[in-house]
N, C-alpha and C positions, 0 to 999 in steps of 0.2 A: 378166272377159275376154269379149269381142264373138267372136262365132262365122262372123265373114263370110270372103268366097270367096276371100281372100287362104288366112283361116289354117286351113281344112279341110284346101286343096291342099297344104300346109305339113307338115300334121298326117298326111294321106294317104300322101305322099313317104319321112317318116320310117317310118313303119309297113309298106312297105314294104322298105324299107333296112334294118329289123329283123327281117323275116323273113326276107330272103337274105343279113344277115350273117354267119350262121357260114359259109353255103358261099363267101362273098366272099372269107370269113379263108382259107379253105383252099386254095381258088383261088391267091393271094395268097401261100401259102406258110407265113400268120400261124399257122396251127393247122393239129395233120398230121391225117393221115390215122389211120384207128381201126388198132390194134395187129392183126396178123396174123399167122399162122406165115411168112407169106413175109417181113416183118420180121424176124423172129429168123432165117430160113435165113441169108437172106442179110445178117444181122448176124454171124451165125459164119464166115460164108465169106469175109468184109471181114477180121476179127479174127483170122482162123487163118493170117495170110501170117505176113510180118514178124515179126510182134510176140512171136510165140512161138517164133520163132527159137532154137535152139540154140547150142552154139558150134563149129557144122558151119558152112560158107560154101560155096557156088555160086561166088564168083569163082574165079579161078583160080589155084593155089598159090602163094605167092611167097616165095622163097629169099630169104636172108641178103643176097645179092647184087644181087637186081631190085627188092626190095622199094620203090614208091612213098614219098616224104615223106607223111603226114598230110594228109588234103586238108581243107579248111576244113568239109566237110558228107558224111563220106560216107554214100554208101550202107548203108541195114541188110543185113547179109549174109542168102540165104537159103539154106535147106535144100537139099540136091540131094535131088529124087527118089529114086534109087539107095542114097542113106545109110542103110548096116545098124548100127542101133544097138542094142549091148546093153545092154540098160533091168532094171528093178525095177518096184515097186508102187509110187502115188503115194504119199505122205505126207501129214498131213493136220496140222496145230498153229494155234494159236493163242491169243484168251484171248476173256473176254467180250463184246467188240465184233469183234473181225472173225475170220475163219477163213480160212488160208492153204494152199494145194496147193503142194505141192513135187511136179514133175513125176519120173514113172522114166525118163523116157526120155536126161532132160538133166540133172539138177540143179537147173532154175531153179524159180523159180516162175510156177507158171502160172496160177493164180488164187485172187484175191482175194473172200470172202464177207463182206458186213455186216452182223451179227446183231442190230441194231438197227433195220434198213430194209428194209421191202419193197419188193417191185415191184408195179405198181399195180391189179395182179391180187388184191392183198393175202394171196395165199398163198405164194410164192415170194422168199426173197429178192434183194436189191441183187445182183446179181457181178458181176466183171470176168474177163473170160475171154481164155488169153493175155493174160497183160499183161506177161510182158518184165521185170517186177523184178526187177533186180542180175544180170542177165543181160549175160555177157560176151564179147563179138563180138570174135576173134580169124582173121582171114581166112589162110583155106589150112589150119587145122586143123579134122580131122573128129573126133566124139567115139567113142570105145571102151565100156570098162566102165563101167559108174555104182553108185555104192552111197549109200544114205539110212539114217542113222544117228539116231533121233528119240530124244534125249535127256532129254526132259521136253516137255509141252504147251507150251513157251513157247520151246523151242532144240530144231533140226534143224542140223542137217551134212550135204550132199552133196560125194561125193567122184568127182571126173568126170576120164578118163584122155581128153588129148588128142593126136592124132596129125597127125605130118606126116613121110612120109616116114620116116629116119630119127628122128627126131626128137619127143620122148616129155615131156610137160609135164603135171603133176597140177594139179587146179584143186581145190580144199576151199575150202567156202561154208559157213558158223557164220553161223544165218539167227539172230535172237531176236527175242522180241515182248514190248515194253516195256509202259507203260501207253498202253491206247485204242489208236489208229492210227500207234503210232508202232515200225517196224522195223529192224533196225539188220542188216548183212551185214557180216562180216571175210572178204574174200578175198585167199587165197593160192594164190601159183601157185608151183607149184616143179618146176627142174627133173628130172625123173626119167632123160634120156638121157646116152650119149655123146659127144656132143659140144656144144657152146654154141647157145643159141638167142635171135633174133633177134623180138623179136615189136612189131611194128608196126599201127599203126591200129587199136591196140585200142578197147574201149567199152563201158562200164557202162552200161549201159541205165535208163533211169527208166521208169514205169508207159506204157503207153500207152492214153489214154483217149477216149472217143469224146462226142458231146453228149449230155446229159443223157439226152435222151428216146428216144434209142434205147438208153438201158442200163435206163430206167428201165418205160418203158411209159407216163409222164406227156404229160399233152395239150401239144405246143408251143404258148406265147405268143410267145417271141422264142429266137432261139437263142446263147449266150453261151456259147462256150469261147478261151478264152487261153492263152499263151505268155507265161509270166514269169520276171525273174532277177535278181538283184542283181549288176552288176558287181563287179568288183574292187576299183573306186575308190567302192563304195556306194553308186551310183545306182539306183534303180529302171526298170527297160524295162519294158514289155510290150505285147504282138501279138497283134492280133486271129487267132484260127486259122483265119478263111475268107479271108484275105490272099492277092495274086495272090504269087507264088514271087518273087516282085525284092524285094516288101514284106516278105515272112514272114525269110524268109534273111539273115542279116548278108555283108557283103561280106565281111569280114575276120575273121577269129580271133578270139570272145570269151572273154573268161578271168572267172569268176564265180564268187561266192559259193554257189550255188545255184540251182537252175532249178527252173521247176513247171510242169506242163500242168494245166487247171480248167476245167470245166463250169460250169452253172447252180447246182450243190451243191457238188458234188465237186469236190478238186483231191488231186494227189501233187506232191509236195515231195521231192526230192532233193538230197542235201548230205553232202561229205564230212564225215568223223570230225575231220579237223584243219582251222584255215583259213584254209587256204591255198586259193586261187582254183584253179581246174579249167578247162578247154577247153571250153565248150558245143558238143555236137554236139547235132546236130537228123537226124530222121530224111528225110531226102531220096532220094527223094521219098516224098510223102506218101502212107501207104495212104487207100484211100477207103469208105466204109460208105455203101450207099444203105437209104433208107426205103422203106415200101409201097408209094410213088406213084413207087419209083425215082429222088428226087432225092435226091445224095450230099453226102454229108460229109467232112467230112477228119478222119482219126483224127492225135492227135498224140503225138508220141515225143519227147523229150527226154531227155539223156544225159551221159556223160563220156567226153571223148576222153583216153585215157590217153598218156603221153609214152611214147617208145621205152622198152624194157624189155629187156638184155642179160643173159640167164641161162648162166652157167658151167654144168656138170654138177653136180649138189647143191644148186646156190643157189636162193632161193629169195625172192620180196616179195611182202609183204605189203600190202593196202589196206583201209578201212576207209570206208565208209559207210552212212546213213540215208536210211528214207524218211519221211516222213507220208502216206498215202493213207485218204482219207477226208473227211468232210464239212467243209466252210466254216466255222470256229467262228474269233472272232476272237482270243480267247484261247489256245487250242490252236494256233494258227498263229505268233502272236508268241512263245509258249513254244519252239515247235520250233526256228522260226530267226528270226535278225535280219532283221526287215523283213516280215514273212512274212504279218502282216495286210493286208501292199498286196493281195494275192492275191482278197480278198472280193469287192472289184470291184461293190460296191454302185450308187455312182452317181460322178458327175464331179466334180473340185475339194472345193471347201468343202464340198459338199452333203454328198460321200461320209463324210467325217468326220462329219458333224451324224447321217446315216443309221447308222453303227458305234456313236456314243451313244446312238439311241433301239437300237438293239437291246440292249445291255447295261441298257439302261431294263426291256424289255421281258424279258428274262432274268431281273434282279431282282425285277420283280415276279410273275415265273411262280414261281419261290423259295418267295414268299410265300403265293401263293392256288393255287399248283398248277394251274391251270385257263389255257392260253392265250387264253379266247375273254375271260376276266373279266381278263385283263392287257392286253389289248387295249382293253378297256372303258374300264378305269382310264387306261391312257394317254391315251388318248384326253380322259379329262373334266380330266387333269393339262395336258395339251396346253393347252385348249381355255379353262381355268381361268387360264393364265398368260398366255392374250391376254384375256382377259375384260377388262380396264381399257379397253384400246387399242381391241377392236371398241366396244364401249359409247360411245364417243368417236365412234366412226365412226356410230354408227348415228343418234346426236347431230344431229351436222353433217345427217345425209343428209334428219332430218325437221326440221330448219332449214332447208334447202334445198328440200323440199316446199312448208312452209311460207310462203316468198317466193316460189315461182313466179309467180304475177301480178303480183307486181312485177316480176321480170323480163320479163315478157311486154310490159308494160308500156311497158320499157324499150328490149325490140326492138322493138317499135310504132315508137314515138318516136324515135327514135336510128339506124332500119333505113340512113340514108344516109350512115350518117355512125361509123363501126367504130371508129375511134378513140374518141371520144367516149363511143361507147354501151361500150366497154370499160372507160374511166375511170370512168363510172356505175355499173359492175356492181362495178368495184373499192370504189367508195364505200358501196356496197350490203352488198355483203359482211363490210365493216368497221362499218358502225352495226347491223349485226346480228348480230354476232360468230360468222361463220362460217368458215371454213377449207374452202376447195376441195378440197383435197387429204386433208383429215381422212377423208373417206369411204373414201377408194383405199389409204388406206395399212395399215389393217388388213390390207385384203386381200393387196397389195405385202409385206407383212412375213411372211404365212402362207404364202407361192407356196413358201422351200425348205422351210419344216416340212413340207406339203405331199407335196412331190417325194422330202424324205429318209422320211417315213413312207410312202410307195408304195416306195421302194426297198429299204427297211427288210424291209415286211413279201411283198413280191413274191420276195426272195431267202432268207429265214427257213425255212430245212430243216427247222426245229421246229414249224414248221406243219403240215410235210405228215402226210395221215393223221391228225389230230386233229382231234376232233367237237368242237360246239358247240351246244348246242340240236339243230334239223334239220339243221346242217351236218353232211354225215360227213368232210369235208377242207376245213381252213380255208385251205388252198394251193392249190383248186379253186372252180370256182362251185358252191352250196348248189343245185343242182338237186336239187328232190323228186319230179318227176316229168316227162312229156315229154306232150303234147297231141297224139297224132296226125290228121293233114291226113286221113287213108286217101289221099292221092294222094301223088306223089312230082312236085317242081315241075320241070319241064322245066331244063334247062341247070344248075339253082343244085343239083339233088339232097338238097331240103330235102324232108323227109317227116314232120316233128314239130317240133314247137315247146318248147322246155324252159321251165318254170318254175323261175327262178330269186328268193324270195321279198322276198332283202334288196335286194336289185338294187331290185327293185318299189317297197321299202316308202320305199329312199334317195331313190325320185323323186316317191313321192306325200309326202315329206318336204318337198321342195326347192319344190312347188307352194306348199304350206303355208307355207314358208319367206319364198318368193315375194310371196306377197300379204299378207305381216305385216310383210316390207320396207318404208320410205318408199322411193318412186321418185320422185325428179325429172329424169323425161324424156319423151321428144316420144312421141305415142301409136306412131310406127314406130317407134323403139328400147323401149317397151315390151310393144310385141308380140314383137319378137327374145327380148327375154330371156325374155319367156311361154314361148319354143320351148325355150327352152334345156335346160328338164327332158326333152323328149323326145330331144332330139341327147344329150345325155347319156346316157339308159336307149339308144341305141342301141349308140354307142361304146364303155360299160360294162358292158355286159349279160354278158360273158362273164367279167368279173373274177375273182379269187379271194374265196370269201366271206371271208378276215381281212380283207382291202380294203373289202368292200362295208359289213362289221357298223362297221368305225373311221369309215365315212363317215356313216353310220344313226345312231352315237349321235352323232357330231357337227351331224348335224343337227338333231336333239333336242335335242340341249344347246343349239341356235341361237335355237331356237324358245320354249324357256323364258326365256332371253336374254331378247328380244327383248318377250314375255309381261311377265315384269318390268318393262322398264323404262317399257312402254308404260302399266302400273299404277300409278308410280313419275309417270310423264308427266300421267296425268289428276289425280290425288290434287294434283299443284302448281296442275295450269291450274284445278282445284275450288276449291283453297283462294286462289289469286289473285282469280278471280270473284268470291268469295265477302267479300275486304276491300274487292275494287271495289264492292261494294255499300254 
């Protein structure tokens, strides 16, 4: 490669661009800002409205007589300030994967622990705090007594006395915890007064969940949380949860199999015991959680609007439902409910299914070697082994196409006035030299969604986070081993160190290598583009996750040997040809 004043300036630009990337990302919104206590304040102060709601209500009481129809979205009821509730101690149950708080105040639960996942402090774990599960929002009643009854590590009972006026309704919740993340709530309500009660615009509450990275403490790349649900007629919907309110909201009444709020990892699944379709409510309006930099989020709620409920004195109904709250596993979700791996939200169309099979690739092979960074490997040379015919073909064509460049040249010389012509020649050309135009592109056209679905694959892989590899200490972060500092801090960009990230480095001093053991047939300005290409590259990819960076490093390697091969494979013919021309 010639080193003229085009491609310093080229080389200059990027190098640049690389040093004020990460503050560009952040700027940008791409990557947050580092975790602070003023994150968590003001993440509990977002989370402690709504969500943990009791089944006290702020609106205003409403009789037998005034009582409003069901509105298509309503509001979460809140607490009145003034509400004197007589409470207990929390409760605590669960089993090996998560740990459950049953609140004294209410009955409900108020949070959620995942004893399998930290936060990325790596001492604290996963929770969700207030989160609203199987919480039942009955407007105009305020709660009285409460009593928690823990039966075994795996069944709690809350029994919660609600009031209105005359008017006297017991709630008892038989919470249990099945296997992993899946909990199951029997409620009943019964009458305990004098006379008949009317209970209207009720709501079982489902989890309410916030973006990943402010529950988790992880660097944002992108932020992904959804609204999903199976219709009644078996469709699948879902809704981006940063939607303007005309988009997030259905105009009209939907009646579903199930509903789920999902993060980046995390999602809660909500579904009744029988199935029969349910009313989706949706928490309107949104609560909102900001970050360190102060820009917010939408926390999302999803729920069940219960049908009117007429209780005589004594009578009593009963309901039953489940959750799943807990991480993105594809199997674990299609187990829970019908349909429920649409939830993963991997990537788009076809791709996304292709992305669901290499992870089950890559789950079977963790199976066997135990080690994610060696399952990674292996896919990778499994991958890379099943195009090996196809590129080999390509790589063919590319140095038959080398090979005739002066002929070509040739042919534009001669033919420059005349397009047609010199087309019909390059046609002929091509054909006494048995090349294929297209032979080169199409490896590459063929690998574009392997690709895209192993980015999507291994970008959403829960199983990643937290697990070393060699120097990596999280294959769902970049392998930075250390950070270079500037001793200054750069005006506006607030860059003050440089991280070294190793495989990032090693994928580009790969791709050079890659580069010049390539045939290229093209004009000296389209081969200096792609000289650039490995530095736009380490720019745009510098911040990757190292599972990303290592599946790209040995695919490069694998390319390299490839290509070593056949070019051994290449001389050994043109030797032994020479050699009968003599």
């Amino acid at each position: 490669m010639k080193f003229d004043k085009e491609t310093i300036i080229g080389i200059g630009i990027c190098l640049v661009l690389l040093l004020a990337w990460p503050a560009i990302s952040k700027s940008l919104g791409w990557a947050p800002e580092e975790a602070t206590e003023q994150t968590t304040a003001v993440a509990e102060k977002a989370t402690g409205q709504s969500a943990a709601a009791t089944e006290e209500t702020a609106a205003a009481a409403k009789t037998e007589t005034t009582a409003a129809a069901p509105s298509v979205q309503p509001a979460a009821p809140q607490i009145p300030e003034t509400a004197q509730l007589s409470g207990c101690e929390n409760v605590v149950f669960g089993n090996d994967s998560i740990s459950l708080t049953v609140s004294g105040e209410n009955g409900a639960i108020c949070s959620i622990g995942f004893r399998k996942y930290l936060h990325d402090d790596r001492e604290n774990l996963i929770t969700l705090d207030n989160t609203g599960l199987f919480t039942l929002y009955i407007p105009g009643f305020t709660t009285g007594k409460v009593e928690i009854n823990k039966k075994s590590d795996s069944e709690v009972t809350s029994i919660v006395e609600l009031l209105q006026g005359n008017a006297k309704l017991l709630l008892t919740r038989t919470y249990t915890v099945s296997e992993d993340y899946t909990v199951s709530c029997r409620i009943t309500l019964t009458n305990t007064g004098i006379q008949p009660v009317t209970v209207r615009d009720a709501v079982v509450s489902g989890v309410s969940l916030a973006p990943w990275h402010l529950i988790s403490g992880d660097e944002l790349r992108r932020i992904a949380y959804r609204l999903d649900y199976i219709t009644a007629d078996g469709d699948h919907e879902d809704i981006d949860g940063d939607e303007n309110d005309e988009d997030y909201y259905p105009e009209t009444p939907i009646h579903v199999r199930w509903c789920s709020v999902s993060n980046r990892y995390f999602c809660s699944i909500l579904k009744p015991a029988e199935t029969t379709p349910f009313q989706l409510w949706l928490e309107n309006p949104r609560r909102e959680i900001a970050d360190a930099k102060g820009k917010k989020h939408y926390m999302l709620t999803a729920g069940a609007q219960l049908q009117e409920l007429k209780l005589l004195p004594g009578e009593s109904e009963t309901l039953e439902y489940s959750s799943y709250t807990g991480p993105k596993s594809s199997g674990a979700l299609a187990a829970f409910a019908d349909g429920g791996e649409e939830v993963m939200h991997l990537a788009w169309g076809p791709v996304d299914l292709l992305a669901r099979f290499l992870m089950w690739v890559l789950n079977l092979l963790y199976s066997l070697c135990h080690s994610y960074g060696l399952s990674i490997i292996i896919l990778t040379l499994l991958v890379r082994t099943a195009f090996y015919p196809l590129t080999s073909k390509g790589n063919e064509s590319m140095r038959k196409m080398q090979k005739v460049q002066p002929k070509f040249k040739e042919l534009k010389e001669k033919y420059k006035d005349n397009p047609q012509l010199l087309n019909q020649k390059m046609t002929e050309l091509y054909r006494q030299e048995g090349i294929n135009p297209l032979a080169g592109c199409l490896p590459i056209l063929l690998q574009i969604p392997i690709f895209f679905a192993l980015y999507a694959m291994l970008d959403n892989a829960i199983a990643l986070r937290h697990v070393s590899f060699l120097w990596a200490k999280n294959l769902a972060a970049a392998d930075t081993v250390f950070s270079i500092p500037l001793g200054f801090t750069l005006p506006i960009l607030g860059l003050n160190a440089i991280p070294v990230n190793p495989l990032v480095l090693a994928m580009t001093a790969l791709m050079v290598v890659q580069q010049r053991m390539t045939p290229m047939s093209m004009d000296p300005a389209q081969k200096k583009m792609m000289m650039m290409m490995p530095v736009i590259m380490l720019l745009f990819l510098y911040p990757l996750p190292s599972g990303l960076t290592l599946y790209w490093t040995v695919s490069n390697i694998f390319s390299i040997i490839q290509l070593w091969l056949q070019q051994k494979r290449n001389r050994k013919l043109q030797d032994a040809a020479e050699g009968q021309g003599r």
